[in-house]
C-alpha positions in Angstrom: 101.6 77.0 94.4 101.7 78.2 90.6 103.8 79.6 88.1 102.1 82.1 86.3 102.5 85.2 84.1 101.4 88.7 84.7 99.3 89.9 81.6 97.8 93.0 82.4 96.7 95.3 85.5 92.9 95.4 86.2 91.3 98.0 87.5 88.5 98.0 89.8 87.8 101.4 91.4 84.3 99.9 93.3 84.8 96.9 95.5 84.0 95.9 99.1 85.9 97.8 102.1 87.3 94.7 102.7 89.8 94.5 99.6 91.3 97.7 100.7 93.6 99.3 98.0 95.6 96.0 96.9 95.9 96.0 93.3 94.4 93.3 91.0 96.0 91.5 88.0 95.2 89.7 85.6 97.2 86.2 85.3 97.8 83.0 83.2 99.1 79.9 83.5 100.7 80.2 79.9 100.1 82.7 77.0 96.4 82.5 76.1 95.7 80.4 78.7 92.3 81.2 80.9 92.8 84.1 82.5 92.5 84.9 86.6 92.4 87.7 88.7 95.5 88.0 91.4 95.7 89.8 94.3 99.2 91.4 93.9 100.8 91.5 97.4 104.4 92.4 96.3 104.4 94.6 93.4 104.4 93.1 90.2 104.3 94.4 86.2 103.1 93.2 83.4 105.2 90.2 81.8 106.4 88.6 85.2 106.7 85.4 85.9 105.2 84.9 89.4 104.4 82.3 91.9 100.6 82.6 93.2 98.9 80.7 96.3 95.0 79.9 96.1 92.3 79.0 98.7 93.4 79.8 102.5 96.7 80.5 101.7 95.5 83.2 99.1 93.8 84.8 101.8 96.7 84.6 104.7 99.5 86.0 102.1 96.7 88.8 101.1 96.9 89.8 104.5 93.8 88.5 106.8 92.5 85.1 106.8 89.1 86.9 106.5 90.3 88.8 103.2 88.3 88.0 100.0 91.1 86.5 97.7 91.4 83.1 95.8 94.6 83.9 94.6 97.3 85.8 95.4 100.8 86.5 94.0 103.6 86.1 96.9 106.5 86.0 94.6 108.2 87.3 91.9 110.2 84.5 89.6 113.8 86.3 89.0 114.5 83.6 85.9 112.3 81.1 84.4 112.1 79.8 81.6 108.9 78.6 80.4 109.7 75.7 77.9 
């Protein structure tokens, strides 16, 4: 698992039927860090501090072990603090 920080939605209006309607977000590690894409399985806003799975488990918490997700939020931090 990761700790990371929602930046920003992302919008992506044509994808594969597979991804259904999850939505996408853009994530980082810490502020200006490289940016990812997160599949947002619990509703999340900009600024959170989240914890995100990758690989298999990215896929599982999306919702199907055949869904096409790297990474995938599955929590949302109540208080962190990131110093």
């Amino acid at each position: 698992m990761k700790i990371m920080q929602v930046e920003k939605t992302l919008v992506s209006t044509n994808r594969i039927a597979d991804m259904g309607h999850k939505p996408l977000l853009v994530v980082w590690e810490k502020v200006g860090g490289a940016r990812q894409v997160a599949v947002d399985a619990i509703g999340c806003v900009p600024g959170d501090w989240v914890l995100c799975v990758g690989s298999s488990a990215a896929r599982e918490a999306a919702g199907s072990k055949s869904y096409p997700s790297d990474l995938t939020i599955i929590g949302i931090i109540d208080q962190w603090n990131p110093d």
